[in-house]
C-alpha positions as CSV (number, residue, x, y, z in Angstrom):
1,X,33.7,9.5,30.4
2,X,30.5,11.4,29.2
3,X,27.5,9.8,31.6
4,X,24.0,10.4,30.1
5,X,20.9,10.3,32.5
6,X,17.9,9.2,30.5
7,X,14.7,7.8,32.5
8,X,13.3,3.8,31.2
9,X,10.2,6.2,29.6
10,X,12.0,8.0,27.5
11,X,14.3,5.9,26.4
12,X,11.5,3.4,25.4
13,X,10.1,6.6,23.4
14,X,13.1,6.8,21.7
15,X,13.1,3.6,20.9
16,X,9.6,3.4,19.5
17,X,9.9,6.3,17.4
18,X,13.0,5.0,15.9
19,X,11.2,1.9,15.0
20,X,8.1,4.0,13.4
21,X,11.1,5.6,11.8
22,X,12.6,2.5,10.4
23,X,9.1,1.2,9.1
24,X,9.1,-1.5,12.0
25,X,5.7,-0.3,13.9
26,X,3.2,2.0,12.3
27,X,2.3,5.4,13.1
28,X,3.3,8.8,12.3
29,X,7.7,8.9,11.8
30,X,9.5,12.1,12.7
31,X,9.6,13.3,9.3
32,X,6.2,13.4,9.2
33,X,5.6,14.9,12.7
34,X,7.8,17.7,11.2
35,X,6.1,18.4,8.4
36,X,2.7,18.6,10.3
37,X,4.0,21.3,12.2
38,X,5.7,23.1,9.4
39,X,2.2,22.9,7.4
40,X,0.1,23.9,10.8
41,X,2.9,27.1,10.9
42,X,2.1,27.8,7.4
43,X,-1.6,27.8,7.8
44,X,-1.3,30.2,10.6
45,X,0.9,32.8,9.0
46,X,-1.7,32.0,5.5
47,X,-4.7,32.8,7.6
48,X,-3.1,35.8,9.0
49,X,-2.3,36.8,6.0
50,X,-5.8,36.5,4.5
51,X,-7.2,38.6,7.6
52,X,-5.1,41.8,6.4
53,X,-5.7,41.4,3.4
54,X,-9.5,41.4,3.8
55,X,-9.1,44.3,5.7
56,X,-7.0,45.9,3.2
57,X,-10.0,45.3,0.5
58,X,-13.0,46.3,2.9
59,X,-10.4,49.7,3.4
60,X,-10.1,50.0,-0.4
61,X,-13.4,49.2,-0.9
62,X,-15.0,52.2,1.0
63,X,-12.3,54.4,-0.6
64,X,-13.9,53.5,-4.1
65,X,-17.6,54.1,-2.8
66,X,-16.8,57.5,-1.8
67,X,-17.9,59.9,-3.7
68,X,-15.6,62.0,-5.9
69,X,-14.4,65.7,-5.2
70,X,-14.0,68.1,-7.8
């Protein structure tokens, strides 16, 4: 037989969040706890993102400003 130690405050989490899951008591469900996170991961890697490529333009940008060598 498999025992499973869980302590009385957890398992009333787990029971809240299955009843926000369900539709029972409001607030935010797991799927939407997940997404958050997924979205906030996103926004990091977009801002990220941005920040090289602003560096990439200023970069560029300098290249085109100098002047040409025949």
């Amino acid at each position: 037989m498999l025992r499973f130690r869980a302590s009385p405050t957890s398992l009333r989490k787990w029971v809240r969040q299955g009843e926000v899951d369900e539709g029972r008591r409001p607030a935010k469900t797991t799927e939407d706890i997940a997404e958050i996170k997924a979205l906030k991961k996103e926004v990091t890697e977009l801002r990220r993102a941005n920040e090289i490529l602003k560096s990439a333009s200023a970069f560029f940008a300098a290249e085109l400003d100098r002047p040409l060598r025949y």
